[in-house]
Structures are given as C-alpha cells and as structure tokens.
N, C-alpha and C positions, 0 to 999 in steps of 0.2 A: 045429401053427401054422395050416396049412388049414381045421384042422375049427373053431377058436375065430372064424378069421376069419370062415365061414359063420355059425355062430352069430351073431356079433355080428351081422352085418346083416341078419340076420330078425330078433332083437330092436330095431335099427332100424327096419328095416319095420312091424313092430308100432305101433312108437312113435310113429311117421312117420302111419301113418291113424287111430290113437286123434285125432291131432291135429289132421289133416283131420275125421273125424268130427265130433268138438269144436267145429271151426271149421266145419263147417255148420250143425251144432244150432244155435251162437250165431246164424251171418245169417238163419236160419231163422228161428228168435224175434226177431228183430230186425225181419225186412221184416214177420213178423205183425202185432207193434205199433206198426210203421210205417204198419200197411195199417189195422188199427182204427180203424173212425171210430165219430166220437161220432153218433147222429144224433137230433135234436129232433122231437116230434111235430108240430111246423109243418111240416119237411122229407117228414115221413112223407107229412102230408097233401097237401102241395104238388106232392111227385113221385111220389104215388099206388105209394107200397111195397108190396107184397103183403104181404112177409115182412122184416124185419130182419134178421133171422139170417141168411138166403141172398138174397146182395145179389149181381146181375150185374155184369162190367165196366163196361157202360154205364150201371150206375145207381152205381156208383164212381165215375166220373167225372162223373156228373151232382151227387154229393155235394161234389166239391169245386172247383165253380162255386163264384161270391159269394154268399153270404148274403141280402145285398142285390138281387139280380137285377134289372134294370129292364127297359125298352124304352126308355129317352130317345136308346138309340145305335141302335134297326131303323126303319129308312124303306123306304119304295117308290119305284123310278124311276116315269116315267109314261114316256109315249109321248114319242117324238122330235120335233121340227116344224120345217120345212125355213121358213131365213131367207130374208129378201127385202133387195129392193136388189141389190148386186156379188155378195153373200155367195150369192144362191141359183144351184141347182146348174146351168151351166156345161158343156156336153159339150168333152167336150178338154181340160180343164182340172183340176189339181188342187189343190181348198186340202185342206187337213187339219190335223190337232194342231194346232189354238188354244190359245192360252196361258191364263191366268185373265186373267179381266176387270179390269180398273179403271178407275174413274171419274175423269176431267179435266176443271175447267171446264165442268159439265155435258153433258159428253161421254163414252160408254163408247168404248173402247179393246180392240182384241184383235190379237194377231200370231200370224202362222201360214206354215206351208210353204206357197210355189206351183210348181209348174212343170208345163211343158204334153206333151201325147202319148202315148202308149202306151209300155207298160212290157215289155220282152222276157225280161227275167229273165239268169242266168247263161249259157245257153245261145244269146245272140245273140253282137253285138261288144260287148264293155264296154267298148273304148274309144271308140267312139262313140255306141253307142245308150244308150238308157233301163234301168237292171236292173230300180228296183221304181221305185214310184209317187212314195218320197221321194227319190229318186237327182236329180239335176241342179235342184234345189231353189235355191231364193232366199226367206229370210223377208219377206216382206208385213205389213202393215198397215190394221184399214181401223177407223173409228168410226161410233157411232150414238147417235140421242138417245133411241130406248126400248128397244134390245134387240134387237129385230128386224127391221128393216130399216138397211141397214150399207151405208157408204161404204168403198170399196176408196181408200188414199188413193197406197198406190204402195211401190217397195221401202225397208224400213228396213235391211236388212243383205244386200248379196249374196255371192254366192260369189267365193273371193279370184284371183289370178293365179296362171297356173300354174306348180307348184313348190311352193305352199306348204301348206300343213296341209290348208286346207278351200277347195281348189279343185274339188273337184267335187261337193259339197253343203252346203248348210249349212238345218238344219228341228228339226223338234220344238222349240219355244222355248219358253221360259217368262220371266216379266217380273217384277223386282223394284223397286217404289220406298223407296229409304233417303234420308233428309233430304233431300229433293227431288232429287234425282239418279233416272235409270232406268236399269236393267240388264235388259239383256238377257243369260241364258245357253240355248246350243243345242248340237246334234249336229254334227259337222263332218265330214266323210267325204275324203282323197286321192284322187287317180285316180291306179291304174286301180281300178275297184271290182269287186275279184273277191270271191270265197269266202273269203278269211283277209284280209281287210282289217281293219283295227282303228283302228275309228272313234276320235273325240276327245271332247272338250268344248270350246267356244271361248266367247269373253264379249264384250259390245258394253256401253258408256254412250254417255248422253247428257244433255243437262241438260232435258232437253225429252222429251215421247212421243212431237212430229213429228220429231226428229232434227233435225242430223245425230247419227251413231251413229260410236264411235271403236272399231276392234276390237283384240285384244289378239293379241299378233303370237304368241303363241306359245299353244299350249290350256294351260287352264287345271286340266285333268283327261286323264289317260290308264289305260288299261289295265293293270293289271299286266302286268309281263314275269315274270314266272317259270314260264309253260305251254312245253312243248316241241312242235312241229308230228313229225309221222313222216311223214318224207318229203317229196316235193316238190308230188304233187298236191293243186290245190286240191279239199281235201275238208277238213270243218271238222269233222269228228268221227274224222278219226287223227291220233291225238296222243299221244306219249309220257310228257307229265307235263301232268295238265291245269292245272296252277296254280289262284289264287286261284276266288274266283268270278265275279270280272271281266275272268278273263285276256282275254278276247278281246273284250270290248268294253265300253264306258259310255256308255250309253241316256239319255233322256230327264232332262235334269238341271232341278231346280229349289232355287232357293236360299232363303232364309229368315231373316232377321236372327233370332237369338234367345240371350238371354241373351247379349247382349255380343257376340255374335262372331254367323260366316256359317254356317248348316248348307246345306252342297249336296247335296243329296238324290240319288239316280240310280239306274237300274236296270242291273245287271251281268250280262253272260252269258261263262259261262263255255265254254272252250276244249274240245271237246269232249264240250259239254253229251248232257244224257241224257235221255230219258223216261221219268217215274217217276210214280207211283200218282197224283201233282197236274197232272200233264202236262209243261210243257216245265219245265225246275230253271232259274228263273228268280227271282234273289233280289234285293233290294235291298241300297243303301248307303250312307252317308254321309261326306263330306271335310268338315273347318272348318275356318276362317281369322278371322283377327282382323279383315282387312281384306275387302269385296267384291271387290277386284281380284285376294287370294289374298297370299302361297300357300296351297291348300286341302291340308290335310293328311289323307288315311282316317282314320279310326278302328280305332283296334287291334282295336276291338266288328266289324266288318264279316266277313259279313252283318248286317245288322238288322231282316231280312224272312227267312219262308221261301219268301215266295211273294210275285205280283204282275207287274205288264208296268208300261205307262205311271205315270211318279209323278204320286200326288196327294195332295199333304200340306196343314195348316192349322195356325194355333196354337189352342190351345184350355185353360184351364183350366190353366195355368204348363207346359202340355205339348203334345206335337206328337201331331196326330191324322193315320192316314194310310187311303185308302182302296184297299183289296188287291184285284185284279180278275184274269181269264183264266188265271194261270198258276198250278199250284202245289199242296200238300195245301191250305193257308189261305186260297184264291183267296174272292173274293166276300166277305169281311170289312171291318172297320173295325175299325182299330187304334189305342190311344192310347199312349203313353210320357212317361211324368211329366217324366224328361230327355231326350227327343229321341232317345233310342238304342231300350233298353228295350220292344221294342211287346208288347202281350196285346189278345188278342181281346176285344172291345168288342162286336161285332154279328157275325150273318152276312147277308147281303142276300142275296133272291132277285131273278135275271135282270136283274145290274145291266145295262141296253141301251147304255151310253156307253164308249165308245174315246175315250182322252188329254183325260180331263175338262179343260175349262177354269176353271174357281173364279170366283165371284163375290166377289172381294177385296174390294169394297166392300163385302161384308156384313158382319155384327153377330155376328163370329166369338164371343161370350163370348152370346149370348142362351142358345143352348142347342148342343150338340155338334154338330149336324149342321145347323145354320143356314144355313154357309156352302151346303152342299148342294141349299138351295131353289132354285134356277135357274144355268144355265151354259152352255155351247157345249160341242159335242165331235164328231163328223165322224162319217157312216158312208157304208159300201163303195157306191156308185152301179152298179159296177163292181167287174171285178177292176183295170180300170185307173186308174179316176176316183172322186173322192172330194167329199163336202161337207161344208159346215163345217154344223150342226143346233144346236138348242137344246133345252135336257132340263130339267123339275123332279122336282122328286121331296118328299117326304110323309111326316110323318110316320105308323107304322100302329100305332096302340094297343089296339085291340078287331077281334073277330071277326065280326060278323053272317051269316047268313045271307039270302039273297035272298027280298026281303019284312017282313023283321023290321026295324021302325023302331028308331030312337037315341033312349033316353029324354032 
C-alpha cells in the first residue's frame, strides 16, 4: 500500500510540472505576441530604428506612444515678475497660493493666504507660535485693472472661533463661479497644529466677489479614517496601517462644474507617506456632488494622479486637463482625461518655475489646450519665512533653432 501510494504521487508530480511547463510555454507565447509590434516605415524613420528586429525597452515604449504625436500640449514657463501695488512683496508678510483669476465688471479678481511673521516649525510652541508660513492664515482678496498692479481690498473669509474646525487656518483657496453665485473652497486646519493633524476642506459662497462670504459650518471634505498612527508620538511616518492615499490629509481643493455635477479636485497625502524614485508619494483625487454645497462623494477611481502637489486643473475639449508638478514618477507633466477621472500623459514640461498656479479663467479655455496657461499668478519663497504672490506666462515651443539661425 506504501509503495502504490509513493508511486502515485511522483506520477502526480509528473503531471503536476508537465502542466506547469505547459502553462509557461503558453504565457510565454502569449506575452511574445503581446509584445509584437507592428512597426511602419514612418515609425522607423521617425524614431530613427537602427534595427527592427532588436528593438530596446525604450524604443518599445517609444512604439507605443500615439501615432499622432504632437506638440499642441509642450510649452515653456518664462520668468517670474514680481507684482505691483499691495500684491508686491511686503517684508513680514505672507500672501501665497492665489487662486485663478477671474474677471468682474472689468475688474480681475484673486484670493489668497495672508498672515504675518515668522514661522518656527514643529519644534517651537504650536500653541502659540507660527509652524509654517500658511499656519494662522486668513483668506484675502485683492483686484486689478491690467494684471499687475493689484489692490489688497481686505479679508473675504477668516479663521473660525475657537472650537471649531478651522480655527486656526484657513489658505490655499480656490474660486468657483456657477450662475452667478461665488465659491469659495479652501484648506482648514484645528488647533493645535502638531505633526498628525489632519487638515479639512471648508467652503464659503457669496452672491457677490466683494462678499459678504457665508461659511459652511461643517468641512466639506475629510481624510480618510482608515490609517492606523503606532503609538503616541507625534511622528507622521509610524504608522500601522497606512490607509487610503488621503489618510492623513486633503490639500489644495478646487472644484469644477462639469458635466452636470461638481468635480472637487484635491491633492491627498497619505499616513505615512514614503519616498519613492518620484520623490514624495503624493497623489491626487477627486469627490462629486450634484450640488456645490455637497455632499461631495470620492470616487471609487481615487487616486487619479500618480503624482503632483498643488491642483491645477481646467476644462478643455469635453475633458478635464490637469497640470502635474514637484512630486512624483509623472511630476512636470500635463495630463488630459476625456471624463475627468481617467488622466494619460499629454506633455512633459521642462523647469515648470510656478508653485500653486493660479489660472487665468477668463481665458479661451477651447482655443487650444494650454491657452488657459498663457498668463497667471503663483507665489515664490522670498524667504523661508515670507512669500509673494508673482505672475508667470508661458509659450508655446514648436521648433528648435539654434543661436543665430533665423525663422523662415
């Protein structure tokens, strides 16, 4: 009985790796003609083949780019240029993260974080001092008749009484107008502001751009709760389950009517985060609501970035275009999604120079993809403690010349 039973199961075993075999041979010839590409003599010529027959990874990957290939989505930043009037830069003071622009009654419009003094980080008192630059923040506003020179007109939304959600920050804003209504949605931070704090989303309307501004008593976007902290010190990378990609906070929110309902755009960091080959794992995501007031519901899709910091999204072409910057494998791109979820790489941009773009919403988002991109506000470091608010354009770049060689 021992000896039949050993037999049988090396005749198993047998039969057991014939089947394995088998079953590699097949995935084997399966990923080959998976991997087979067809390639055209336009492609040959186009991506400069040496050889067909022995094609690199990166000229594999380079075969299955579009067909089509363009340039209508690579631009150039230009230089930065510091505004005049309130807006230029201010010692002691900090504006930052402008929102996109819009035009009223021949007036441009922009709101932004203010608040004043020097910033101590973790390592002073967080209950009384400054942590970072946007901590003890009040949204501002100020207008202008060409752009660059700007009237400071005074606060549209400040920080709440203490107790409640976003009494001890509220910044990064961004501005939506729907049938004549403004919204305002922004960052909202509790005190005390330590190391695992886990900031908000709050929202403000108005019927008007000068206000007043009605806030929404409760945020309107939070964090996922499903990360686990380990233990008690505040340190933001021990953690025993890191949860979502937003466990630990929701960043820079901007909304968007489209297709019927609200897409709130935001950047999510997660509980734990790590540093990986793109730098910090910083993804984005999206919440919709039927209504602007909410409720904003995630997306089962979230992430829908791999990469990125500040949101800067646009409509464009029945779809939402967004622009990927500082963090990430895909950072420094421009991304498009036919439905708002969905993104693929469109462009890569060199040395985009802008922090928390602000958009030029009055632009002629359908002329061409990156229109909206032709001029905008965006803030750089003065300091490590003080910030200004700058203006950027940027360019389309379709030809190469070299220096001296004239444009026919």
């Amino acid at each position: 009985m021992i000896k039949k039973s050993i037999a049988f199961c090396a005749i198993a075993c047998l039969l057991l790796m014939a089947a394995c075999k088998n079953n590699t041979k097949a995935t084997n010839t399966a990923i080959e003609q998976e991997t087979k590409l067809e390639i055209t003599p336009k492609q040959i010529d186009e991506l400069g083949i040496t050889n067909p027959d022995s094609l690199s990874a990166a000229t594999k990957r380079a075969l299955q780019w579009p067909k089509d290939l363009g340039n209508e989505w690579f631009i150039q930043f230009s230089n930065l240029k510091p505004l005049k009037g309130d807006l230029a830069y201010e010692e002691g003071v900090v504006r930052r993260d402008p929102s996109a622009v819009i035009k009223e009654n021949g007036k441009y419009y922009v709101w932004y974080s203010k608040s004043t003094g020097p910033s101590q980080g973790f390592g002073g008192d967080v209950e009384n001092e400054k942590v970072f630059p946007w901590d003890r923040c009040d949204i501002w506003y100020a207008t202008s008749e060409d752009g660059e020179t700007w009237k400071e007109e005074g606060i549209a939304v400040a920080r709440g009484e203490k107790g409640a959600y976003d009494d001890r920050s509220v910044f990064t804003v961004e501005i939506m107008k729907y049938q004549n209504k403004y919204y305002l949605c922004y960052q909202t931070v509790k005190s005390p502001y330590t190391v695992r704090v886990k900031n908000q989303v709050g929202l403000a309307w108005s019927d008007s751009p000068n206000g007043p501004w009605t806030k929404s008593e409760e945020p309107i976007l939070s964090p996922a709760d499903n990360g686990i902290w380990k233990g008690e010190e505040q340190d933001r990378f021990a953690v025993e389950k890191k949860g979502d990609f937003d466990s630990h906070k929701v960043h820079d929110p901007c909304i968007l009517p489209y297709k019927g309902k609200f897409y709130l755009y935001y950047k999510g960091e997660q509980m734990g985060e790590k540093i990986t080959f793109g730098g910090r794992q910083i993804r984005h995501g999206v919440a919709i609501a039927d209504n602007p007031l909410g409720p904003y519901v995630k997306s089962p899709y979230n992430p829908i970035s791999n990469s990125g910091h500040e949101i800067c999204v646009w409509p464009y072409n029945g779809g939402i275009a967004s622009l990927i910057t500082t963090d990430g494998p895909e950072k420094n791109t421009i991304q498009w999604a036919p439905d708002g979820i969905n993104f693929e790489i469109k462009s890569v941009i060199p040395g985009v120079p802008a922090h928390a773009i602000g958009l030029n919403r009055s632009a002629d988002t359908e002329k061409e993809p990156t229109e909206i991109l032709r001029w905008g506000l965006t803030h750089i470091y003065n300091s490590s403690d003080y910030q200004s608010i700058m203006s950027f354009t940027s360019a389309r770049k379709t030809t190469h010349r070299a220096k001296g060689v004239k444009s026919k």
